[in-house]
Backbone as CSV, one residue per row, in Angstrom:
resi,resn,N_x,N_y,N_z,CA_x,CA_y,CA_z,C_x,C_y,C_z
1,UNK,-73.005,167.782,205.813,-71.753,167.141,205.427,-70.645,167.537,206.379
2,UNK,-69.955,166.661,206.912,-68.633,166.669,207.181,-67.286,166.732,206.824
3,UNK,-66.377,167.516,206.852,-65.235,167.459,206.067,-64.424,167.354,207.689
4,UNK,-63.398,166.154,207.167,-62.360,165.419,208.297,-61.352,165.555,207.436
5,UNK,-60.302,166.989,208.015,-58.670,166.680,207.502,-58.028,166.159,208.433
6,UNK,-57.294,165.152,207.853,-56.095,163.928,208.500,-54.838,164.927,208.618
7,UNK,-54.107,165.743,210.044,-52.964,166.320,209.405,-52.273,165.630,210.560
8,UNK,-50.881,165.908,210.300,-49.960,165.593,211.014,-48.401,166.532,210.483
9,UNK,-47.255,166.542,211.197,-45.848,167.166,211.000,-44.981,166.322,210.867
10,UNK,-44.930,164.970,210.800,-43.775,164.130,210.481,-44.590,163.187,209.735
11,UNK,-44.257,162.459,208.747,-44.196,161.205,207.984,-44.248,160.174,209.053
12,UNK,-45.225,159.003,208.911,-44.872,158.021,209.540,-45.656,157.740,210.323
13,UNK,-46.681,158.663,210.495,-47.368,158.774,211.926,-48.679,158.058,211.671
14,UNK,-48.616,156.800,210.521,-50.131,156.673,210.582,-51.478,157.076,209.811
15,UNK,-50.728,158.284,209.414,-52.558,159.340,208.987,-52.940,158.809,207.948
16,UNK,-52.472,157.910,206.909,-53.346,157.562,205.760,-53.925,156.162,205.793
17,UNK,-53.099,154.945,206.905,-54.129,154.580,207.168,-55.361,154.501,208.037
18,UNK,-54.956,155.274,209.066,-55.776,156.065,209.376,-57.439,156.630,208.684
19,UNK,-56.671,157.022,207.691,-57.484,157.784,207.024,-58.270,157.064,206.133
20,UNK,-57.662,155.674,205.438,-58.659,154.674,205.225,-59.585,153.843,205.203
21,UNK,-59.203,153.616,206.998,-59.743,152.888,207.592,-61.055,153.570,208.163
22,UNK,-60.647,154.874,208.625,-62.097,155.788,209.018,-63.176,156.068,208.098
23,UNK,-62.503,156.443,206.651,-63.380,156.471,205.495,-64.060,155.055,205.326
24,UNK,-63.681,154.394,205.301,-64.048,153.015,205.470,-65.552,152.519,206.417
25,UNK,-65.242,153.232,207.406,-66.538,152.946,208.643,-67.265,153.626,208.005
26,UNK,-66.794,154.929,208.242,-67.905,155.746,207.796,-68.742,155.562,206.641
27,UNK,-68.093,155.069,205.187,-68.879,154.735,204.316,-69.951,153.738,204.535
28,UNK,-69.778,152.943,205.312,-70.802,151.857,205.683,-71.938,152.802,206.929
29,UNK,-72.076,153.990,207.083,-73.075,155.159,207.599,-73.802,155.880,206.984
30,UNK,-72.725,156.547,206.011,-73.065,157.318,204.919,-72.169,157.275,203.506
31,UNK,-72.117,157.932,202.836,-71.146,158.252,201.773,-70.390,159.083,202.055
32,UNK,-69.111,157.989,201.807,-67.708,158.668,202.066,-67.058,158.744,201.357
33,UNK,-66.111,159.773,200.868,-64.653,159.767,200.005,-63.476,160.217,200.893
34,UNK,-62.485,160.159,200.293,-61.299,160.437,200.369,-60.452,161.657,199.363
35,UNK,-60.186,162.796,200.084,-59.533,163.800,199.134,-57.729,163.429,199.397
36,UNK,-57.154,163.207,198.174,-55.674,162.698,198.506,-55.346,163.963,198.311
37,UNK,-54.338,164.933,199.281,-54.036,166.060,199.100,-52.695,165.953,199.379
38,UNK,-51.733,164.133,199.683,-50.598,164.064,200.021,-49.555,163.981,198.341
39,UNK,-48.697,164.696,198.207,-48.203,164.402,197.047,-47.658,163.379,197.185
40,UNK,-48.044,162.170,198.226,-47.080,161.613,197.405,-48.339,159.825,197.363
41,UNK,-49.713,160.630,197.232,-50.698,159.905,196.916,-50.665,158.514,197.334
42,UNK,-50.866,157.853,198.420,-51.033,157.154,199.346,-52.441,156.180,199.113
43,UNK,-53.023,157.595,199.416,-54.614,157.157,200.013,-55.176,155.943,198.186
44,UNK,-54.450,156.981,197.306,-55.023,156.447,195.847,-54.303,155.821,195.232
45,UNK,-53.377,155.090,195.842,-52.368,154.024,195.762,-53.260,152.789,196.268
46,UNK,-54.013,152.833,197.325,-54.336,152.151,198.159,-56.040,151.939,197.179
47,UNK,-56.554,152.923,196.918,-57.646,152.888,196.383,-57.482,151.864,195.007
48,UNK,-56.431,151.852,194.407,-56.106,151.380,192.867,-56.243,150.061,193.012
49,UNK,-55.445,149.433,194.576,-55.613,147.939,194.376,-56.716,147.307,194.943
50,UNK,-57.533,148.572,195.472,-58.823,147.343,195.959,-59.798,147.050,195.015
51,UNK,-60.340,146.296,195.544,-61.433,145.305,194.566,-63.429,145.372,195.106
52,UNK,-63.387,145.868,195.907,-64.728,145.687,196.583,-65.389,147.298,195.815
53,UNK,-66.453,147.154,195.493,-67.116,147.841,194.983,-68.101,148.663,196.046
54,UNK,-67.643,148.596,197.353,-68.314,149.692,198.244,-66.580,150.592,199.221
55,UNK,-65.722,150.365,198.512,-64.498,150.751,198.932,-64.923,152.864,198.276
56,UNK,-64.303,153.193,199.236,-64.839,154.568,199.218,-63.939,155.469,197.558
57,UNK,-64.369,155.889,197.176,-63.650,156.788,196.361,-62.652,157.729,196.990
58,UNK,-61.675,157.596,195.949,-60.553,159.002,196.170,-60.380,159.293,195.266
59,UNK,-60.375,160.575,195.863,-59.870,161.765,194.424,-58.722,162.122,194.728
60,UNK,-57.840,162.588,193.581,-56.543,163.536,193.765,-57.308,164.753,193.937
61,UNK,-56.387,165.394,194.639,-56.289,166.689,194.764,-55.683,167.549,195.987
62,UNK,-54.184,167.187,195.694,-52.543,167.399,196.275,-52.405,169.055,195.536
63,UNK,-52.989,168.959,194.075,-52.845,170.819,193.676,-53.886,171.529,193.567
64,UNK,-55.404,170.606,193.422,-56.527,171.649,193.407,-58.093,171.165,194.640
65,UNK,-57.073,171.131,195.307,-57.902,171.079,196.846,-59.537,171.675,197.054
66,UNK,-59.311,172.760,196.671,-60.439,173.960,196.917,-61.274,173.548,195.738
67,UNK,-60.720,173.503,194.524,-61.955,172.649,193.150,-62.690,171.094,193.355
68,UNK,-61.592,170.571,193.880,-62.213,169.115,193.815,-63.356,169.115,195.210
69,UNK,-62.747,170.007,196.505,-63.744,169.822,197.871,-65.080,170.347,197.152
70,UNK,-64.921,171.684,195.828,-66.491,171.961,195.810,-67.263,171.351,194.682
71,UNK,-66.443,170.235,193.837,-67.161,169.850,193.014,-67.638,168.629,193.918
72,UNK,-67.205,167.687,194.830,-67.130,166.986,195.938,-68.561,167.154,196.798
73,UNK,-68.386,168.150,197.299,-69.226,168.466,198.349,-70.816,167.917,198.906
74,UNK,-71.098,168.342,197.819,-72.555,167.643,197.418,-72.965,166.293,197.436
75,UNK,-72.064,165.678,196.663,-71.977,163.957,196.466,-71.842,163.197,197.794
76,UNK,-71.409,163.400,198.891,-70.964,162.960,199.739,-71.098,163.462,201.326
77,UNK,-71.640,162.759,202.354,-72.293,163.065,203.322,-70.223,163.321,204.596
78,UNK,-69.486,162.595,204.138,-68.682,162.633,204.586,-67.074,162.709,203.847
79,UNK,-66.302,163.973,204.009,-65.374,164.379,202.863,-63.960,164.084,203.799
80,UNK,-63.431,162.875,203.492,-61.618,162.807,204.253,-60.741,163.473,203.748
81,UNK,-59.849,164.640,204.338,-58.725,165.318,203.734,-57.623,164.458,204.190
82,UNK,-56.731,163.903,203.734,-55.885,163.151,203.588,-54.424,164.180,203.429
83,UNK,-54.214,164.905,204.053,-53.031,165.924,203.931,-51.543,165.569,204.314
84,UNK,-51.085,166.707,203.603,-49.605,166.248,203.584,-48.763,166.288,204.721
85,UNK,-47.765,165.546,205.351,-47.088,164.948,206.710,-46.430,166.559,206.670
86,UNK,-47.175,167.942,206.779,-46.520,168.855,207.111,-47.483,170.023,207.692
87,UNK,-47.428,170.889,208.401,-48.617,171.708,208.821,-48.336,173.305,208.355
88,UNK,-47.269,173.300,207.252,-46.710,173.999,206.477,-47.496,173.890,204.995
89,UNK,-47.409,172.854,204.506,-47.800,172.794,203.361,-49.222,173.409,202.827
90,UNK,-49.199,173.575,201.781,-50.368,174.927,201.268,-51.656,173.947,201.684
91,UNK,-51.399,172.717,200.948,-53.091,171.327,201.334,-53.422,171.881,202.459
92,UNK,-52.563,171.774,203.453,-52.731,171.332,205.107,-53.426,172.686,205.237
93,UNK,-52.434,173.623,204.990,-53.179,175.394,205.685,-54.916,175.302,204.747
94,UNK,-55.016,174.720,203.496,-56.368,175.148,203.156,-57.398,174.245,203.771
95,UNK,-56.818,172.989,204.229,-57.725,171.991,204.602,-58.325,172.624,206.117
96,UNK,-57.241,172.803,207.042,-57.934,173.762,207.824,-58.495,174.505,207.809
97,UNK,-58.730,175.737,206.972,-59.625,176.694,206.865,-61.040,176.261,206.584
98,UNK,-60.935,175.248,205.754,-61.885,174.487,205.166,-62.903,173.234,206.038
99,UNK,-62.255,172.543,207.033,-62.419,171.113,207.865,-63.636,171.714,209.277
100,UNK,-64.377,170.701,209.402,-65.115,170.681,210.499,-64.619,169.767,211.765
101,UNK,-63.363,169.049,211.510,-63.017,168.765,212.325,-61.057,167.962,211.812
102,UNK,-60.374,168.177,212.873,-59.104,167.644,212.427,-58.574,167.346,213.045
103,UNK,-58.278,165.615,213.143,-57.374,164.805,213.609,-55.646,165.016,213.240
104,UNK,-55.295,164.659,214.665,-54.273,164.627,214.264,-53.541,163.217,215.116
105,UNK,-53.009,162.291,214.563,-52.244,161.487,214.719,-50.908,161.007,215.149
106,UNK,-51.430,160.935,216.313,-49.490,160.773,216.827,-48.845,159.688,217.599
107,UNK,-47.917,159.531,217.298,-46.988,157.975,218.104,-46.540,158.172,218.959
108,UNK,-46.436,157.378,220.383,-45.981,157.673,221.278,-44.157,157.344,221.078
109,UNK,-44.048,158.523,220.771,-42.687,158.799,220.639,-42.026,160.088,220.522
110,UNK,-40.781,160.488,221.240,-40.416,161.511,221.412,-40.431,162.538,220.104
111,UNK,-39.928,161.714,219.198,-39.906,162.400,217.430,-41.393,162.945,217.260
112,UNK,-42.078,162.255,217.547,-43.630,162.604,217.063,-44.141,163.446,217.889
113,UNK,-43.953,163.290,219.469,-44.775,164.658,219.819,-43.689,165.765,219.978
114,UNK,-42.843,165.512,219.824,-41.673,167.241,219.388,-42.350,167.913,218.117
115,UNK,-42.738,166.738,217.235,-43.261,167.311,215.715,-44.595,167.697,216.247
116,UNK,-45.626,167.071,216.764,-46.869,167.601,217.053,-46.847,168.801,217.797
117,UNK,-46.395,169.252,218.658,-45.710,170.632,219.238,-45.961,171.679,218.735
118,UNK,-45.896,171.736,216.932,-46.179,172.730,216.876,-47.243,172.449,216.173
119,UNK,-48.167,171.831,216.094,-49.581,171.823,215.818,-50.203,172.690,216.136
120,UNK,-50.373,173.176,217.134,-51.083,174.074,218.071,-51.190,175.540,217.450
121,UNK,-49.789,175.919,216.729,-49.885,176.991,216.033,-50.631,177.185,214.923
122,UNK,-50.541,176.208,214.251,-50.983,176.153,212.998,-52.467,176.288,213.025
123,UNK,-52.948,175.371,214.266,-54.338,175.653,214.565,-55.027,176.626,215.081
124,UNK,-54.143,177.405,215.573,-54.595,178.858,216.253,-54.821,179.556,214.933
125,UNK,-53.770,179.695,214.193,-53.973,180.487,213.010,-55.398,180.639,212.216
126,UNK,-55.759,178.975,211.805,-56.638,178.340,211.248,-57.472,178.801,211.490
127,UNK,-57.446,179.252,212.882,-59.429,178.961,213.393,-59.384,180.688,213.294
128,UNK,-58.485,181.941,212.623,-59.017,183.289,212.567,-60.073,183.174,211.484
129,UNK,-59.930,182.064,210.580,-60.647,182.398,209.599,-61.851,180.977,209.339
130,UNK,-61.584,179.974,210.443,-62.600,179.004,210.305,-62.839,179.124,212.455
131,UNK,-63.538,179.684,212.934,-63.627,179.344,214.356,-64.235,178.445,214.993
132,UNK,-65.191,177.655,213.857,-65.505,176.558,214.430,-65.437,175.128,214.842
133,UNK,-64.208,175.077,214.112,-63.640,173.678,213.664,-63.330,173.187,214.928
134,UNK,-63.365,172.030,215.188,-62.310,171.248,216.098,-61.068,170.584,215.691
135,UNK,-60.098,170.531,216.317,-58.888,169.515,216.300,-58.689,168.607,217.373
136,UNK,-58.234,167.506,217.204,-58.400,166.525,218.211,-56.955,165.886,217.956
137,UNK,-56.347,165.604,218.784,-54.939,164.549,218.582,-55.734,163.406,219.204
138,UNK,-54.819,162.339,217.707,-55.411,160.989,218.444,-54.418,159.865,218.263
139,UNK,-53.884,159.463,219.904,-52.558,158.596,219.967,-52.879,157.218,219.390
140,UNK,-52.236,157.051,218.223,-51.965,156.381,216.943,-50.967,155.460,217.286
141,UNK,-50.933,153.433,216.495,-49.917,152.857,216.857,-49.136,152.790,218.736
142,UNK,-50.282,152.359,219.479,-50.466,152.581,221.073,-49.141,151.217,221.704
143,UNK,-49.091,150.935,221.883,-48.059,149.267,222.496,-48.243,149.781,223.646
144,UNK,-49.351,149.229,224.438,-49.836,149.131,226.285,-48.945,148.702,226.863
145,UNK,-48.243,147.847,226.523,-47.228,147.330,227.674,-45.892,148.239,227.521
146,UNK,-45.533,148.885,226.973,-44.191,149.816,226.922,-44.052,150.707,227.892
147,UNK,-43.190,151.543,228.600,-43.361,152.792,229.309,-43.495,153.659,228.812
148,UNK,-42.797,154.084,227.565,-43.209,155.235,226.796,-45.254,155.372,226.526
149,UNK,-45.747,154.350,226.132,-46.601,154.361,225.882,-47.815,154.778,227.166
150,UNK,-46.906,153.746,228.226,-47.995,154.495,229.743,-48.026,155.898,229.835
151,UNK,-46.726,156.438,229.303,-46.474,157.998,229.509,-47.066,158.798,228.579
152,UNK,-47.405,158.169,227.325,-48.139,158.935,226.423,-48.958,160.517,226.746
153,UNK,-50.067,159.567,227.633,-51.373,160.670,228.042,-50.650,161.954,228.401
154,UNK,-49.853,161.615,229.653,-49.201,162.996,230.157,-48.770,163.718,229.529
155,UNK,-47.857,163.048,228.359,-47.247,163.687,227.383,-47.933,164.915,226.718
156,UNK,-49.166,163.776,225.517,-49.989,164.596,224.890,-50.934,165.757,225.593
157,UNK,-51.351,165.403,227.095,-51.598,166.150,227.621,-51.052,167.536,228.027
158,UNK,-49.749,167.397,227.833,-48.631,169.036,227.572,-48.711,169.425,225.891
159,UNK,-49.375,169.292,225.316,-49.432,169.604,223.695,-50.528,170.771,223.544
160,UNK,-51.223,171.288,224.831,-52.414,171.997,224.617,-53.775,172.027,223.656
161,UNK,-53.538,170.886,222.802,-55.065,170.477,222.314,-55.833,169.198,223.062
162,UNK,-56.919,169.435,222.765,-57.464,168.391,223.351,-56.979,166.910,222.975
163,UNK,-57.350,165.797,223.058,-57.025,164.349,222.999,-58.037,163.501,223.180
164,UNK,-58.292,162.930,222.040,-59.408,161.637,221.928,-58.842,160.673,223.081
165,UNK,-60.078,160.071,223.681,-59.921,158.997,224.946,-59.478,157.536,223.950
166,UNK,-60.065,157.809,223.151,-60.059,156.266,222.343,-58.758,156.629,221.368
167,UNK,-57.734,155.253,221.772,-56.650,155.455,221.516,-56.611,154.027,220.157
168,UNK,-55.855,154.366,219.159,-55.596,153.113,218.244,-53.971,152.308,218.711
169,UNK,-54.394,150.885,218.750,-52.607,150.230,219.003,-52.001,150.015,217.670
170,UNK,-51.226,149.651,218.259,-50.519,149.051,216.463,-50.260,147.792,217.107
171,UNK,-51.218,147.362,215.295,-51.620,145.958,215.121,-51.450,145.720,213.807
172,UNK,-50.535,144.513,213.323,-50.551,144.277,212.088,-51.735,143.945,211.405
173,UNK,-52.725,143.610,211.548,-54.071,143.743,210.809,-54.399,144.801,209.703
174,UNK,-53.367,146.171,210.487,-53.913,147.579,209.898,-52.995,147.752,208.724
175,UNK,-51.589,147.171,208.827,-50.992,147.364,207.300,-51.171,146.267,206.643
176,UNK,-52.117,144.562,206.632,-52.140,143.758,206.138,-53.706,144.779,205.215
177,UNK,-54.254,144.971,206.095,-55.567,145.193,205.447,-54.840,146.210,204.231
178,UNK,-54.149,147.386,204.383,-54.127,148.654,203.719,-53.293,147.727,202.185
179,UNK,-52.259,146.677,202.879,-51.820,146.287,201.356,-52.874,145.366,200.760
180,UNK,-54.006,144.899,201.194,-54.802,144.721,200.133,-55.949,145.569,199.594
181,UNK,-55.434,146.392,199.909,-56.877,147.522,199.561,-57.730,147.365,200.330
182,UNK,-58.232,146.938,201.471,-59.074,147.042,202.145,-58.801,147.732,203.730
183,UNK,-59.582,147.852,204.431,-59.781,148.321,205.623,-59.998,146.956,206.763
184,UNK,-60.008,147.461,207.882,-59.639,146.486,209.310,-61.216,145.363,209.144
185,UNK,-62.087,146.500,208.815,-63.365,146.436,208.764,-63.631,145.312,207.944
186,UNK,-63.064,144.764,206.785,-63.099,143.824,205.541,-62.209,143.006,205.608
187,UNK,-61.374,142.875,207.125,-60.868,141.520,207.219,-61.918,140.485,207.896
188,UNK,-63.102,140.606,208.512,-63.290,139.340,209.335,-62.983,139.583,210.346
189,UNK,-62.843,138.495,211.004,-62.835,138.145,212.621,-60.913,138.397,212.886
190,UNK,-60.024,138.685,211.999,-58.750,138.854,212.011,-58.863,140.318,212.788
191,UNK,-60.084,141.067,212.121,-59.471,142.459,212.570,-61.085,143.155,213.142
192,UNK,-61.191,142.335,214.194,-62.541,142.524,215.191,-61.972,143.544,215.802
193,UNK,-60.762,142.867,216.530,-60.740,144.190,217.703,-60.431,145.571,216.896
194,UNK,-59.736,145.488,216.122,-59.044,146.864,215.227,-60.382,147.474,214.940
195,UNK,-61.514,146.820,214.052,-62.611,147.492,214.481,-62.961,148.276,214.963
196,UNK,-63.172,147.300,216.374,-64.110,147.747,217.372,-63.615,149.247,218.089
197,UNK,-62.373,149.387,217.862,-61.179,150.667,218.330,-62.001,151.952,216.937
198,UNK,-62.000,151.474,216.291,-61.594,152.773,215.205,-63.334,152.993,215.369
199,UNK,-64.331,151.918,215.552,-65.641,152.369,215.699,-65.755,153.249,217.275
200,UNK,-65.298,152.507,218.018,-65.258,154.078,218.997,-64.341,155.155,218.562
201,UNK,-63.681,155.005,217.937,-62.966,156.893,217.585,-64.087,157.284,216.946
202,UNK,-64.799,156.936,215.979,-65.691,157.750,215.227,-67.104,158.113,216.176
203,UNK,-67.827,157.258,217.151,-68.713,157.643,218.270,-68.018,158.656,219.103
204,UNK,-66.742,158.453,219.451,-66.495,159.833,219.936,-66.078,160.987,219.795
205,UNK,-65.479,160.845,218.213,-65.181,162.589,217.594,-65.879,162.536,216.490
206,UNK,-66.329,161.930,215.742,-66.909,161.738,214.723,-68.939,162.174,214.816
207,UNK,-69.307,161.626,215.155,-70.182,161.483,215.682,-71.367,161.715,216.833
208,UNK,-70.117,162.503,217.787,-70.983,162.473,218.755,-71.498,164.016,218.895
C-alpha cells in the first residue's frame, strides 16, 4: 500500500483537486480512497455530489488522522492524504511522518513559491522520523505561453526539492469536472488531454 499526502503552505494551490483527480486514476488501478484531513473538507464536499458508484471513497479525518489511516490501511491498495493548505498544521506534520510519498503543488507564482520555500523544512524534519519517504513538488495550474510560467522550472529549481517533469496546466475541464463530482477522467473526450497529463504524473511519481 501506498499512502500519498497532498501538502502545500498557501490555499489555492490546487491540492484537492489535485487530489481527486489522482485518486481518481488510481482507483481505476487499484483501490483508492481519500483521507480529508483539510478542515475545511473539500475532498468530501466533492465526494457528496458525485453519483458514479466507482468514485473513490473519503473519509473525514481533519481530527483523527492516525485512527482512520489504521482502520483504512488494509482496505485499500492506495491511501490520499488530502492535508491542510499549511505545513504547520498537526494533519500535515502527521501525514508526513506517516506518507510514502508527498506532493506538493505549486503555481507559478511569486505568492506560491515564497510559500513553498519553506517546505523544505518541514520535510527535513519529517524524514528524522520517516527517512524514507519522498517529496516531490509538482508545478500545478501551468499557462505555457506566460513568462512567469517559462520561468517556473528555474524557479522551482531554487526550492531544493526535487520536481516532477510532468507538469499540470490549468484547464477549465479540472474545476468543471470537480463541480460535478467527478474527475478529468469521467468527462470524455472534453478532458483527454487533462488526462493524459495527470496519467503521466502518476507513471512518473506514482508508479514508477
Amino acid at each position: 500500500m501506498a499512502i500519498i499526502a497532498l501538502v502545500g503552505n498557501k490555499g489555492g494551490a490546487g491540492k484537492t483537486t489535485l487530489t481527486v483527480n489522482l485518486a481518481c486514476a488510481l482507483n481505476r488501478i487499484a483501490p483508492t480512497a481519500i483521507l480529508d484531513a483539510d478542515p475545511q473538507g473539500s475532498s468530501l464536499q466533492w465526494r457528496a455530489i458525485a453519483e458514479s458508484d466507482d468514485t473513490p471513497a473519503v473519509f473525514a479525518s481533519d481530527r483523527q488522522l492516525d485512527a482512520v489511516l489504521n482502520a483504512r490501511r488494509k482496505q485499500y491498495e492506495h491511501l490520499i492524504i488530502d492535508c491542510p493548505p499549511s505545513v504547520n498544521a498537526m494533519q500535515t506534520n502527521l501525514a508526513l511522518q506517516v506518507c510514502d510519498l508527498a506532493l506538493i503543488p505549486v503555481q507559478p507564482s511569486p505568492l506560491d513559491l515564497w510559500a513553498t520555500a519553506h517546505i523544505d523544512q518541514a520535510i527535513e524534519q519529517a524524514k528524522r522520523s520517516n527517512p524514507d519517504f519522498r517529496a516531490v513538488l509538482v508545478i500545478n495550474q501551468l499557462e505555457p505561453r506566460t513568462t512567469l510560467s517559462k520561468l517556473v522550472r528555474h524557479a522551482v529549481g531554487e526550492l531544493g526539492l526535487p520536481s516532477a517533469d510532468t507538469a499540470i496546466r490549468r484547464r477549465a475541464i479540472y474545476r468543471a469536472a470537480v463541480l460535478e463530482g467527478k474527475s478529468v477522467i469521467d468527462m470524455g473526450s472534453r478532458g483527454a488531454a487533462a488526462a493524459e497529463e495527470l496519467n503521466q504524473l502518476i507513471n512518473e511519481v506514482i508508479l514508477s
